[in-house]
C-alpha positions in Angstrom: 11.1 -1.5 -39.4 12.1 -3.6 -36.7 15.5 -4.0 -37.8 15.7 -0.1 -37.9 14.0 -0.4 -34.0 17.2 -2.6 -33.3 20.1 -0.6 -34.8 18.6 2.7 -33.3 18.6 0.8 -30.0 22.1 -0.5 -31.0 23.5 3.0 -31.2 22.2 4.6 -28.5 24.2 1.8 -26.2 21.4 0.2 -25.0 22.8 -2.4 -22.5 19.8 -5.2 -23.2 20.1 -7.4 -26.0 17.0 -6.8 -28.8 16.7 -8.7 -31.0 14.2 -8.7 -34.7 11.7 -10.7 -35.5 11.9 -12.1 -39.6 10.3 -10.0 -41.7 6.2 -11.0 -42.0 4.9 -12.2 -45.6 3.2 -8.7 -46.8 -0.2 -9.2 -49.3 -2.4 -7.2 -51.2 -6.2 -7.4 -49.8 -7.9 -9.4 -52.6 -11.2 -8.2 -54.7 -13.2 -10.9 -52.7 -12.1 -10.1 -49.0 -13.5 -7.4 -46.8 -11.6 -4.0 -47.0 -10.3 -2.8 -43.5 -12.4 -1.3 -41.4 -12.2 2.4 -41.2 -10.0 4.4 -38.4 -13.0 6.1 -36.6 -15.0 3.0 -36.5 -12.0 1.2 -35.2 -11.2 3.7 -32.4 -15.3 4.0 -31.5 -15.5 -0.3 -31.3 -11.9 -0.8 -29.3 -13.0 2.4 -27.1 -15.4 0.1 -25.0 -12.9 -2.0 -23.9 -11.7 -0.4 -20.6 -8.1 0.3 -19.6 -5.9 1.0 -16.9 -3.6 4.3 -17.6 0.4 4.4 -16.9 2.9 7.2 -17.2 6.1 5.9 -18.7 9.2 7.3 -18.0 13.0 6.9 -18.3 15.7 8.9 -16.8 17.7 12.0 -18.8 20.4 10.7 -20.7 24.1 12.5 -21.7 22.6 16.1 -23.2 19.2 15.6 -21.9 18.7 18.5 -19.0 15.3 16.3 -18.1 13.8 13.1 -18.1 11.5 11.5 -20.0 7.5 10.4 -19.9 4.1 9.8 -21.9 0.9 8.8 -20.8 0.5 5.3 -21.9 -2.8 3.2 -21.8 -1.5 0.1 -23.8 0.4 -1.7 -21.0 0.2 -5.3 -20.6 2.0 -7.5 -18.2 3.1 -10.4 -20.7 5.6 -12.9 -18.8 6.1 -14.5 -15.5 9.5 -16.4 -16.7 11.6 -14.2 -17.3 9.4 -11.4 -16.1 8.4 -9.3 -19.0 6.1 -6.6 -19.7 5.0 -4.7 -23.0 4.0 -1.1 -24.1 3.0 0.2 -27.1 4.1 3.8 -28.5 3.3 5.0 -31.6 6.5 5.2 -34.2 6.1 9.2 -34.5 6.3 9.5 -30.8 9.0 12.4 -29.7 9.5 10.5 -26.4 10.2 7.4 -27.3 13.6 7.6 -29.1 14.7 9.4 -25.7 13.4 6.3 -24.0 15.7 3.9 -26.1 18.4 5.7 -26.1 18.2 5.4 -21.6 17.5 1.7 -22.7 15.5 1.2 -19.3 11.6 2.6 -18.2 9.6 3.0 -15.4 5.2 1.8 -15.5 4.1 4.4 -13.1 0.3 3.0 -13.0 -1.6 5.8 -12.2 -4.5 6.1 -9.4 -8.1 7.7 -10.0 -6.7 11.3 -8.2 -4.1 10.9 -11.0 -6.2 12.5 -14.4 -4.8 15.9 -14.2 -1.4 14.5 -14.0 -2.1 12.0 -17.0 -3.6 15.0 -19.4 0.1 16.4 -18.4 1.8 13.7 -19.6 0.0 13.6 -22.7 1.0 17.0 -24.1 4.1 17.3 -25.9 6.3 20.2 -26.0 6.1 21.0 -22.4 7.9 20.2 -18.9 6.3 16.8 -18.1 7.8 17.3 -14.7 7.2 20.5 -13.6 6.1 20.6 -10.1 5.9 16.3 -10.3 7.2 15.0 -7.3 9.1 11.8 -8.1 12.3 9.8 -7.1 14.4 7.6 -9.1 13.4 4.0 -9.2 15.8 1.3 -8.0 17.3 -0.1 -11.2 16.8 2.4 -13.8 16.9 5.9 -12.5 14.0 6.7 -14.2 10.6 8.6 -12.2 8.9 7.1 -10.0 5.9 9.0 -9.9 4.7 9.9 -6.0 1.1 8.8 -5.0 0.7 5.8 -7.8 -1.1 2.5 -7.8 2.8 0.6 -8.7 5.6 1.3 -10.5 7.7 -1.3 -12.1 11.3 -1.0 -13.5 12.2 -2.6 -16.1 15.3 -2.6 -19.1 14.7 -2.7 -22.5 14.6 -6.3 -23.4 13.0 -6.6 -27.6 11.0 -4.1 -29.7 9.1 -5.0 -32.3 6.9 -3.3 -34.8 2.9 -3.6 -34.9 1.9 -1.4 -37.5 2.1 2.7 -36.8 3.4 1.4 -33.4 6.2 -0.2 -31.8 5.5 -2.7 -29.2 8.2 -2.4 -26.6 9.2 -5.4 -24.0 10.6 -4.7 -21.0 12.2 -7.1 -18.6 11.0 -6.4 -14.9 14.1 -5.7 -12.5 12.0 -4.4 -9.4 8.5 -3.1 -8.6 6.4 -2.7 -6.0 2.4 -0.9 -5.2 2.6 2.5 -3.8 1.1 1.4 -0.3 -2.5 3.0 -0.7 -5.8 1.4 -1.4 -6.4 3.8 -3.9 -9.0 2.7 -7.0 -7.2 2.9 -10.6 -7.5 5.5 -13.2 -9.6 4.0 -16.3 -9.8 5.0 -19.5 -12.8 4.4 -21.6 -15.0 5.6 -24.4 -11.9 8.3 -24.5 -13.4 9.7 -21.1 -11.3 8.8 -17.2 -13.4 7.1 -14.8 -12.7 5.4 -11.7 -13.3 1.6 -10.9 -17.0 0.5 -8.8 -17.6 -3.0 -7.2 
């Protein structure tokens, strides 16, 4: 899977190098070992653990009349030399191949006045961007999102798989906060709340 993450990436010119990771050694769950745990009780245990929530975007490529975006709560900063950070997007996504194929990304973290325009990005099918105000971020092009925590703009630098997803590594080329001392937008127990010292 990763190698097909890499020629995709490959043929949609993206201007970062990727490269795959060798092939892991795939076994059979044996007789004596505990079967995996089930998908609801997965998604009920990992729910507790709270999460900041980022729209991802990347700008319209040749063909595209828009750009771009998906609400995204599994972002992780990953790397202070070279400056990396990593998303995750699920390998059915309809935004993602749009996203390789632009080869670069914007993290628009998102503030707690920001749920109505997460639940937006989280739809697919429709405008994203309708009535969004946004610029283009310095190195990419891609949204900048107006009234967010930070953005940061980053190029595609690897992708690998993780099961139904990809995880995606970008390498930072400029960010910066949005100048308010707003609190974040959480995410937990598949409800948004807002941070309280």
């Amino acid at each position: 899977m990763a190698a097909a993450a890499v020629r995709y990436l490959r043929s949609a010119g993206a201007p970062a190098p990727v490269e795959a990771l060798p092939r892991p050694e795939l076994r059979c769950v044996g007789e004596d070992e505990r079967a995996p745990v089930g998908q609801a009780e997965f998604r009920r245990v990992l729910g507790n653990f709270a999460t900041g929530v980022t729209v991802i975007t990347a700008p319209a490529t040749a063909g595209e009349s828009t750009p771009a975006g998906f609400a995204c709560q599994s972002f992780s900063a990953l790397s202070l030399d070279p400056p990396l950070v990593a998303f995750m997007v699920g390998r059915t996504s309809t935004t993602w191949p749009r996203i390789a194929r632009a080869g670069a990304f914007c993290v628009n973290v998102l503030g707690a006045h920001q749920g109505d325009l997460c639940r937006g990005f989280a739809v697919s099918g429709a405008d994203k961007f309708a009535g969004v105000p946004y610029d283009a971020a310095p190195a990419s092009g891609a949204p900048r999102l107006a009234g967010t925590l930070a953005w940061i703009d980053c190029t595609i630098h690897a992708v690998h798989t993780g099961g139904d997803h990809l995880i995606v590594v970008g390498r930072v080329e400029a960010l910066d906060t949005g100048g308010s001392d707003i609190a974040p937008l959480l995410f937990h127990r598949g409800r948004f709340g807002r941070f309280k010292a």
